[in-house]
C-alpha positions in Angstrom: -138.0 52.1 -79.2 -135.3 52.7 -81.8 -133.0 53.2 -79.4 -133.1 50.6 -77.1 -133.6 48.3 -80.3 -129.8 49.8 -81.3 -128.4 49.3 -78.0 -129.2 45.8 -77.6 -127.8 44.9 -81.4 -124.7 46.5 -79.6 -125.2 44.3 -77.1 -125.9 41.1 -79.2 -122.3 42.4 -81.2 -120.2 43.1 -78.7 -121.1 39.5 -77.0 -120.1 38.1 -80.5 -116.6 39.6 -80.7 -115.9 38.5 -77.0 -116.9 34.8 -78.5 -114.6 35.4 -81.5 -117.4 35.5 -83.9 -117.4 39.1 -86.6 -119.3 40.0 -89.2 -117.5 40.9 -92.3 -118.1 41.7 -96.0 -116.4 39.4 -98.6 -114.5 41.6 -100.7 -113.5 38.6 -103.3 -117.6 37.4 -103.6 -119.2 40.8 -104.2 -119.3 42.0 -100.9 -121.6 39.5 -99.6 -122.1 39.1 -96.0 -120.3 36.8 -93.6 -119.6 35.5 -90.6 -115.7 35.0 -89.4 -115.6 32.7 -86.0 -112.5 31.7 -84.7 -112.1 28.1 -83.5 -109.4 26.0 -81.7 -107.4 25.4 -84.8 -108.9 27.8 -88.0 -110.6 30.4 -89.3 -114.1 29.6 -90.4 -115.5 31.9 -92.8 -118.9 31.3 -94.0 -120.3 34.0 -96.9 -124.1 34.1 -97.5 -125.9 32.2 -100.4 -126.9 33.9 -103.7 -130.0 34.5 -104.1 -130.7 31.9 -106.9 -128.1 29.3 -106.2 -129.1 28.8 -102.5 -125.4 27.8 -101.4 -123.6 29.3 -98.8 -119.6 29.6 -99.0 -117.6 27.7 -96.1 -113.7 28.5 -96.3 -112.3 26.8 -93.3 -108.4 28.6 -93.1 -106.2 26.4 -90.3 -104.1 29.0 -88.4 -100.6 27.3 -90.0 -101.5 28.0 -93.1 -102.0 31.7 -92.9 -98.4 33.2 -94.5 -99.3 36.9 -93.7 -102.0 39.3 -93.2 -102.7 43.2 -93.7 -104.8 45.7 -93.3 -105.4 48.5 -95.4 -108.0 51.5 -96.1 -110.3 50.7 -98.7 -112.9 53.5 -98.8 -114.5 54.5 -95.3 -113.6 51.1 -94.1 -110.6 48.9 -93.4 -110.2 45.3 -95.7 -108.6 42.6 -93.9 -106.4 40.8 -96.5 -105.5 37.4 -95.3 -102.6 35.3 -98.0 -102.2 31.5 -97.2 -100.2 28.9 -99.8 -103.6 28.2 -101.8 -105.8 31.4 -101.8 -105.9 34.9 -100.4 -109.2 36.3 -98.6 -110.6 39.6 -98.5 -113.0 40.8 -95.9 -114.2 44.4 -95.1 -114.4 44.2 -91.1 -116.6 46.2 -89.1 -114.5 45.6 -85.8 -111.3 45.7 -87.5 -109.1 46.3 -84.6 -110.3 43.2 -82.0 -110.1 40.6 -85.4 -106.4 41.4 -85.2 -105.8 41.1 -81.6 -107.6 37.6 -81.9 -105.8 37.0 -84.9 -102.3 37.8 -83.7 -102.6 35.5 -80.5 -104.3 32.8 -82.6 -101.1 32.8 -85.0 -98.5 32.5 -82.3 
């Protein structure tokens, strides 16, 4: 039951990434869970609410204004450091290798 349970969460996942759509940890909000989709012209990330304050946090990035972006080891995990002209984002990927590739042919 487990099992099958797992393998269609891997399913569900790897359906998401072929859509553009990764589930991420916001490094910069407490590590707070979100959702990074990529659309025709930007990066939405959405973070969850707080408990209390009920809001959830929509950052829409447009692809022009992303200057540069890295990634490094933080941890057991790779962080995602995106720098634009107003802000810089943080997010601890899960699939860190396929947000690049969409990344890279997004920015060109």
């Amino acid at each position: 039951m487990e099992k099958e349970n797992l393998n269609k969460t891997d399913e569900i996942r790897k359906k998401e990434i072929a859509n553009g759509i990764f589930r991420a940890y916001n490094v910069n909000n407490r590590l707070k869970n979100s959702t990074l989709t990529f659309q025709e012209n930007s990066l939405l990330a959405v973070t969850d609410a707080h408990v209390l304050s009920k809001k959830r946090e929509e950052n829409n990035i447009p692809y022009s204004s992303i200057r540069s972006f890295k990634v490094h080891e933080q941890g057991l995990g790779k962080v995602v450091e995106i720098k634009t002209a107003a802000k810089n984002y943080k997010f601890h990927l899960f699939n860190t290798k396929a947000f690049v590739e969409f990344l890279n042919k997004k920015i060109k």
